[in-house]
C-alpha positions as CSV (number, residue, x, y, z in Angstrom):
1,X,-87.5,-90.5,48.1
2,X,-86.0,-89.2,51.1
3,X,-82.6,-90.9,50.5
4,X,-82.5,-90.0,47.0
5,X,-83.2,-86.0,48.6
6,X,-80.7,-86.3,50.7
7,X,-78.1,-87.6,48.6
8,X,-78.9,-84.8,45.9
9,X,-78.4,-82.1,48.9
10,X,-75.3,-83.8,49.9
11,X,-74.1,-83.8,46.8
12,X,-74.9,-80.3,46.3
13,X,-73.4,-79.2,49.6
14,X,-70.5,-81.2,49.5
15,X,-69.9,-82.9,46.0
16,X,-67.4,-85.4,47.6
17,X,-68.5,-86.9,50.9
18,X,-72.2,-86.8,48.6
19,X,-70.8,-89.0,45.8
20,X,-69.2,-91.3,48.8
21,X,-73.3,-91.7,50.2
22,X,-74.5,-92.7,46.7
23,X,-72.0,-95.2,46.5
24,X,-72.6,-96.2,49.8
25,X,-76.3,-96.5,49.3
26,X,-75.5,-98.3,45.8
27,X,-79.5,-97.4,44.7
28,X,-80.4,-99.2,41.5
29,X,-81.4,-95.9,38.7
30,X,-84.2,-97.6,36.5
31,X,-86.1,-99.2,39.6
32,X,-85.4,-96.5,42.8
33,X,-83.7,-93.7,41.1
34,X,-85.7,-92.9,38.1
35,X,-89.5,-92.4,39.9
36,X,-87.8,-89.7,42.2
37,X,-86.6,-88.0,39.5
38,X,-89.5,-88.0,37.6
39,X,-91.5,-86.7,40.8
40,X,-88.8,-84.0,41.6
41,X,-89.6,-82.6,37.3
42,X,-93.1,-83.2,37.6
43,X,-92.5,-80.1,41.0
44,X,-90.2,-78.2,38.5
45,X,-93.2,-78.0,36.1
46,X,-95.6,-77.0,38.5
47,X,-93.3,-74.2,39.8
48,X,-93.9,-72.9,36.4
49,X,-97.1,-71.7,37.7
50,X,-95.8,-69.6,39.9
51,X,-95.1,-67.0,37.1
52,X,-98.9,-66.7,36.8
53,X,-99.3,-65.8,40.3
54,X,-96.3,-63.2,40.4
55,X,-97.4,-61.1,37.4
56,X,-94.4,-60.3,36.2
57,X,-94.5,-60.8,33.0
58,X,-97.1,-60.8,30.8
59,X,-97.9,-64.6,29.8
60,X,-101.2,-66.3,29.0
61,X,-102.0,-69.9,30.8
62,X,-101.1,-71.6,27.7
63,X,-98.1,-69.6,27.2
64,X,-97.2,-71.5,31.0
65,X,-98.6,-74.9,29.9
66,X,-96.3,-74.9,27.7
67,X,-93.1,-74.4,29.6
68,X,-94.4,-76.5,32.2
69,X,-94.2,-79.4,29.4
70,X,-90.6,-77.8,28.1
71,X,-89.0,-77.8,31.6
72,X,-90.3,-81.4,32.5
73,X,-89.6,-82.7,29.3
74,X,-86.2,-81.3,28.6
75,X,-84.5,-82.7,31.2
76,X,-86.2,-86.5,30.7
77,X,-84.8,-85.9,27.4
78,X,-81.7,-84.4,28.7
79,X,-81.5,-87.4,30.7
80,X,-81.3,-90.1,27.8
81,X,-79.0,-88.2,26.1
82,X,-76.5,-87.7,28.6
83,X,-76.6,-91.2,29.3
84,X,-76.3,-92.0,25.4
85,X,-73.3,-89.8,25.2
86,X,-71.8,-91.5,28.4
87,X,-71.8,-95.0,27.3
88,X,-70.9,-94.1,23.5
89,X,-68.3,-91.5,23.6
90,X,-67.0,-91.1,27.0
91,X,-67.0,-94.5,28.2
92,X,-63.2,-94.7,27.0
93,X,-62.5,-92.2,30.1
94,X,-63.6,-95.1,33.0
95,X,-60.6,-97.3,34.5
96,X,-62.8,-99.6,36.0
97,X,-64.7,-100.4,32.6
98,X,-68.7,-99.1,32.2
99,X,-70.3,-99.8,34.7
100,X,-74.2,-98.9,33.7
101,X,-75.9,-98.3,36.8
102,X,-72.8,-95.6,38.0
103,X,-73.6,-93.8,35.0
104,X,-77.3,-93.6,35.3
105,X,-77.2,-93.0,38.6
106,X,-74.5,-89.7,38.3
107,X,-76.6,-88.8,35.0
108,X,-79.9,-88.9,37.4
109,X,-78.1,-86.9,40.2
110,X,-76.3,-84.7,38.5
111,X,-79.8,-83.4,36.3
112,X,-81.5,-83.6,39.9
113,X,-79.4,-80.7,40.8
114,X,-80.3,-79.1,37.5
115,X,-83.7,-79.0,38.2
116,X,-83.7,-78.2,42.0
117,X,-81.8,-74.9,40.5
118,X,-84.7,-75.1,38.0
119,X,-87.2,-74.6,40.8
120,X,-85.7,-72.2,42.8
121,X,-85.2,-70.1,39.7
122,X,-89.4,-70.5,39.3
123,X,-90.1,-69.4,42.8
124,X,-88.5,-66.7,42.8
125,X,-90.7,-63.7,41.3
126,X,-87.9,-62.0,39.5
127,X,-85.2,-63.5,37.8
128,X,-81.9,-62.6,38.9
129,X,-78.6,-62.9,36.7
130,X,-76.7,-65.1,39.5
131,X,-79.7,-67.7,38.6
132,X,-78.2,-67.9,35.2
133,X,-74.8,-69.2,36.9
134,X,-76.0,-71.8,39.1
135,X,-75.8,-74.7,36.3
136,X,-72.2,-73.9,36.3
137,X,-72.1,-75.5,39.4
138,X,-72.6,-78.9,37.9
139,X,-68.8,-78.7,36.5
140,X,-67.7,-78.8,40.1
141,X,-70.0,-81.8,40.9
142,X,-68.7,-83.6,37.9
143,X,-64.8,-83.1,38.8
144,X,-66.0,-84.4,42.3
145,X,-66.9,-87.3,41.2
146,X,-64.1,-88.4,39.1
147,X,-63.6,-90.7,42.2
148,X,-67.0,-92.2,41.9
149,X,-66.9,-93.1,38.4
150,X,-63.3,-94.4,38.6
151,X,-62.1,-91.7,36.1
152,X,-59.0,-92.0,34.5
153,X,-56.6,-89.3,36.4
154,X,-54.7,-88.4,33.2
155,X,-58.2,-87.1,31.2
156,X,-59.6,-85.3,34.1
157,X,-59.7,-82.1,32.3
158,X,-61.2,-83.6,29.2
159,X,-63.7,-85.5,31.3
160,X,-64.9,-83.0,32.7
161,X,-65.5,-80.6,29.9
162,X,-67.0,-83.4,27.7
163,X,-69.3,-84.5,30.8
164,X,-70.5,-81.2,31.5
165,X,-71.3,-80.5,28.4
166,X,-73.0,-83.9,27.7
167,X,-75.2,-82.7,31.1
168,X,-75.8,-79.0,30.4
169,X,-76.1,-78.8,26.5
170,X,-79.4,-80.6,26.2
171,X,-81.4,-78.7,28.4
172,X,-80.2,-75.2,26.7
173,X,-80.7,-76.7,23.0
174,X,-84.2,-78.3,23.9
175,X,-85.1,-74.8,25.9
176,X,-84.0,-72.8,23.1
177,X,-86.0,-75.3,20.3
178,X,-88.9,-74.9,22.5
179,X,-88.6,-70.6,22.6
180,X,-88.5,-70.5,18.9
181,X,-92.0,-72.8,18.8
């Protein structure tokens, strides 16, 4: 856990020298990867408590309960299909052919960092607009690690667009399914 912490921070801090270290520590996604991350949602659900204790707004335990399932759910969901969209549609951008553990690995880390942003956007008691920017950030982390994924040079604006998306999309589309429930 404390690897797959650290290379999420370095990542975030600096997206190439981070994308070096998860290549370097070549962590296999189902078996290592995948229980961190589903540890590091279960603490963005529980942050969605915190709303209870602030007062801000006016929401009933269930009314929490509920999110607390939406924001751990929508990025396991988010998860498979970003990885669905990476092996069937984008797959035709990687020079060294698909390599599946590269792919679930960046898809794990890059909705790692989605969710950290998650939780400091639940522990803080009011929200601020510059929270609503921070998952634009991830478009930097994907260009960064063009390199990683052995990215063909000529797409790299395509790429990127098409891999943000596949990465940010979901969780909006699931959040927004889930406000209109």
């Amino acid at each position: 856990m404390l690897q797959y912490l650290k290379n999420i921070f370095q990542v975030i801090i600096s997206p190439d020298k981070g994308w070096e270290d998860v290549a370097a520590s070549n962590r296999k996604a189902d078996k290592e990867l995948m229980p961190c991350f589903l540890i590091l949602n279960a603490v963005a659900a529980i942050t969605v408590f915190l709303s209870l204790l602030y007062g801000v707004r006016d929401e009933t335990v269930a009314h929490v309960i509920v999110a607390a399932v939406v924001v751990f759910a929508k990025y396991i969901v988010g998860y498979y299909i970003a990885v669905f969209i990476f092996f069937n549609f984008l797959s035709k951008y990687f020079t060294g052919g698909v390599n599946e553990n590269k792919i679930r690995t960046f898809c794990i880390y890059s909705l790692s960092i989605l969710v950290i942003f998650q939780i400091i956007t639940n522990l803080i008691p009011h929200t601020l607009p510059i929270m609503s920017c921070l998952p634009l950030y991830l478009i930097v982390v994907v260009w960064k690690s063009m390199r990683y994924l052995l990215v063909n040079d000529s797409q790299t604006l395509e790429f990127v667009i098409l891999a943000s998306l596949a990465l940010i999309a979901p969780q909006y589309i699931i959040g927004l399914f889930a406000n209109l429930i």
